[in-house]
N, C-alpha and C positions, 0 to 999 in steps of 0.2 A: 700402433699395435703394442700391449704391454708384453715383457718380457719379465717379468719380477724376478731377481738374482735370490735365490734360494741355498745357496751354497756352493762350495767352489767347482767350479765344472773342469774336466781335461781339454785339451784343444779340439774343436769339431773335428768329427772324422769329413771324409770326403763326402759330398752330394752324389747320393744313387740316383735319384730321382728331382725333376725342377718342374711343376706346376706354375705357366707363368698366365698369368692377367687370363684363367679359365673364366669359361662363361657354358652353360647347356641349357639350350631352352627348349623343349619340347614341342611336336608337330603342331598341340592344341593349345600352343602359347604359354605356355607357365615356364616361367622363367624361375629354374631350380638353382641355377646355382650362378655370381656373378665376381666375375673380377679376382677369383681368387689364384693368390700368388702362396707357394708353398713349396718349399724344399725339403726335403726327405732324404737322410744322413744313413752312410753307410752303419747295417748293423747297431743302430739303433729302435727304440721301441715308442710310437708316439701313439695317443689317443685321440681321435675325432669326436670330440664331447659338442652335444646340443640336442634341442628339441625336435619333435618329429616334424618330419618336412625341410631340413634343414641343410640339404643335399650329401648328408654323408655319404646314405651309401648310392649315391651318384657318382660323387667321388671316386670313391670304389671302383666301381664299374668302369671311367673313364680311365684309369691309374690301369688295371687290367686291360685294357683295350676291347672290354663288351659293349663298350657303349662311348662314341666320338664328341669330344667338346664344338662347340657354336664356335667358339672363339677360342682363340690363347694357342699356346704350344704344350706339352707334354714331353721334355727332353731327359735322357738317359745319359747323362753327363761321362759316366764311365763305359759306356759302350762305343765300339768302332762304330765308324765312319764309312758311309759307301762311298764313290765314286763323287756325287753331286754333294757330298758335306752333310748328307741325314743323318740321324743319328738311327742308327738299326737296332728298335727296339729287341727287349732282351724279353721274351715271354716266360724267363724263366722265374716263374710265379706259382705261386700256392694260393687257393682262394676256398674261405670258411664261411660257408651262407649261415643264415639265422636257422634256418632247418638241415640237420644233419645230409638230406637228399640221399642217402643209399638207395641201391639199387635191391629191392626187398629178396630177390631169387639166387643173391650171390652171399658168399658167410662171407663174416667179417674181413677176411686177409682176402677174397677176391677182389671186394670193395676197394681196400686199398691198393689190391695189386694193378689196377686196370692205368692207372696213368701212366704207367713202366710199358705196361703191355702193347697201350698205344703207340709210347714212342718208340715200339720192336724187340726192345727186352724178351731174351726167352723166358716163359711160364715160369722155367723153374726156379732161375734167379730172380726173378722176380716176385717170386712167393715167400724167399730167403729172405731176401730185402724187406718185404712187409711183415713176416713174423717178426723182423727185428726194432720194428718202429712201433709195432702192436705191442712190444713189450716195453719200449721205452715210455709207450703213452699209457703203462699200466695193467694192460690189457692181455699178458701172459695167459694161458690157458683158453680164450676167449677167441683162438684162432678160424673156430670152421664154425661160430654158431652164427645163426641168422639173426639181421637187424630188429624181427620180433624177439628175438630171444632176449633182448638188451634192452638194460632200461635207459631213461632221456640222455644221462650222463655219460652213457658206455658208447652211444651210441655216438655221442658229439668227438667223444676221445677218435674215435675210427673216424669221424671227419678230419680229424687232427691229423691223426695219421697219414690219411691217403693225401692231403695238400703239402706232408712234409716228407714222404715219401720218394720224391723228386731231386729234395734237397735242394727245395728256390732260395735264390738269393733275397726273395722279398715274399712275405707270409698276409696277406691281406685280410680282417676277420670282419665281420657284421653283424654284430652283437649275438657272437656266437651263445653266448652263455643265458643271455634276458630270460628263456621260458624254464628255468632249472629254479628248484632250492636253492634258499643261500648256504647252507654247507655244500654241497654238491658244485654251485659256484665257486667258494670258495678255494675248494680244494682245486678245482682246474686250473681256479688263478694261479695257485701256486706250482701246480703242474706244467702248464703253459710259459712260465718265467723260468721254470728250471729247462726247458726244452730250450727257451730260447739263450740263455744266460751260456748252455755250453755249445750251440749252432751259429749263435750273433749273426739270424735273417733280421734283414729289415721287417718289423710288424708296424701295421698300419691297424690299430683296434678299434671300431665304432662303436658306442655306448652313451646309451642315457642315465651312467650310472657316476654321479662325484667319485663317490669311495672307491668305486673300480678302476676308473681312470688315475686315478690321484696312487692305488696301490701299486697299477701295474707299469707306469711309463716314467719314461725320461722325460716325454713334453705333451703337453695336452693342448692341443689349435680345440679353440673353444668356436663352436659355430653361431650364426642367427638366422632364425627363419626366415623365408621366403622371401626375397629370395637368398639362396644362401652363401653365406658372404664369413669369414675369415675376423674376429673380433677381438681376441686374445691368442697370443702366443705362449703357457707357463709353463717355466723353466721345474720340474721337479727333482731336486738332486739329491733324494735319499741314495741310499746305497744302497748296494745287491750283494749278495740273496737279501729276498724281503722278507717277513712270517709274521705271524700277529703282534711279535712283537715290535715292529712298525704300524701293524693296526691299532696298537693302544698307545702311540705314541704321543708327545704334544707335537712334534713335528708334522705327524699326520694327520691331527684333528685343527694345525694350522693351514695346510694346505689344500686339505677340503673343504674351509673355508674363505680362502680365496677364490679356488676353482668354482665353487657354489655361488659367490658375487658375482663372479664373471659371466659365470651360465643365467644368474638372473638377469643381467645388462643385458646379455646378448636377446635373450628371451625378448624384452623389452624395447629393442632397440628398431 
């Protein structure tokens, strides 16, 4: 596995997460994902880069607990231990589908308020709490209108919201941003790194984009199709906050240049 040293890094934080010798194979045999080994670092931000079919967001799903691996472990290194030595996963997760998924009959802040509400949270404080994350994800004034009222982008922010609303220790996305304009992307990128940059969840971000991966992470696990398997590990070590002026960088038209070789081999491979 390559690791290309990119510039001086701090000493790893601890492992939130260890993906060991994963494997999913489905009822009707296809075999999505195989053998893959992966660690996931406290409070860090990594990308899952590769082509479709490639088992990200399998991954995803397995890492959330929607969906069980064939083989391998799934361990929560920083979680208690029960009685028999398990390790008692920790559900305390955020998860950002590709489609916003609101609920059309609720405004914006009931949307985000319902996962509080689930876990017993009164109404009230929990409508506090969600005006206050609708305003961090930009979305001041936009408190009571319905999901038609909002366009692609407003719409994905209040996904944002309601899976950070919880305040998970690990933020899971699926290429939330793919069906948006590239301004509109843009700017969530930047929005999205500032959310994270002053919360430091673990994000786990799936994309078929170089430039997006390469702007928004610490490390990009490059994948290869089918079945999908683990081919590059790269070390991305700009520095935070990022803004265009890391997109016009030579630093960062070096690094989406590696990542873009890598994506091609794996493509290939």
């Amino acid at each position: 596995m390559d690791k290309p040293a990119a510039g001086t890094q701090n000493a790893p934080a601890a492992t939130l997460i260890s993906l060991q010798c994963i494997s999913k194979q489905f009822a009707n045999g296809t075999l999505a994902v195989r053998n893959v080994d992966l660690d996931l670092r406290q409070g860090e931000f990594v990308s899952l880069l590769g082509p479709s079919g490639c088992g990200k967001s399998t991954l995803l799903r397995m890492i959330s607990g929607l969906s069980q691996p064939s083989a391998g472990e799934i361990d929560w290194p920083l979680n208690p231990h029960d009685s028999a030595g398990h390790a008692e996963r920790d559900r305390d997760l955020g998860f950002v589908f590709q489609d916003p998924t609101l609920m059309p009959w609720s405004r914006a802040i009931g949307n985000v308020a319902m996962p509080l509400i689930l876990k017993g949270m009164r109404k009230a404080e929990a409508y506090e709490r969600s005006a206050e994350m609708l305003e961090l994800v930009g979305l001041k004034g936009f408190e009571k209108s319905f999901p038609r009222e909002l366009s692609g982008g407003m719409k994905m922010r209040v996904s944002i919201a309601r899976a950070l609303v919880t305040k998970p220790r690990i933020l899971l996305m699926d290429e939330p941003f793919a069906a948006l304009d590239e301004i509109t992307r843009h700017r969530l990128n930047d929005d999205l790194l500032d959310l994270w940059w002053k919360s430091r969840f673990t994000a786990v971000f799936v994309t078929h984009s170089v430039f997006e991966s390469v702007y928004l992470s610490q490390r990009i696990v490059v994948m290869a199709a089918r079945p999908g398997r683990v081919m590059a590990d790269l070390d991305v070590s700009a520095p935070y906050p990022r803004s265009e002026t890391f997109r016009t960088s030579p630093l960062y038209a070096d690094l989406c240049r590696l990542a873009s070789e890598k994506l091609k081999e794996a493509i290939h491979a």
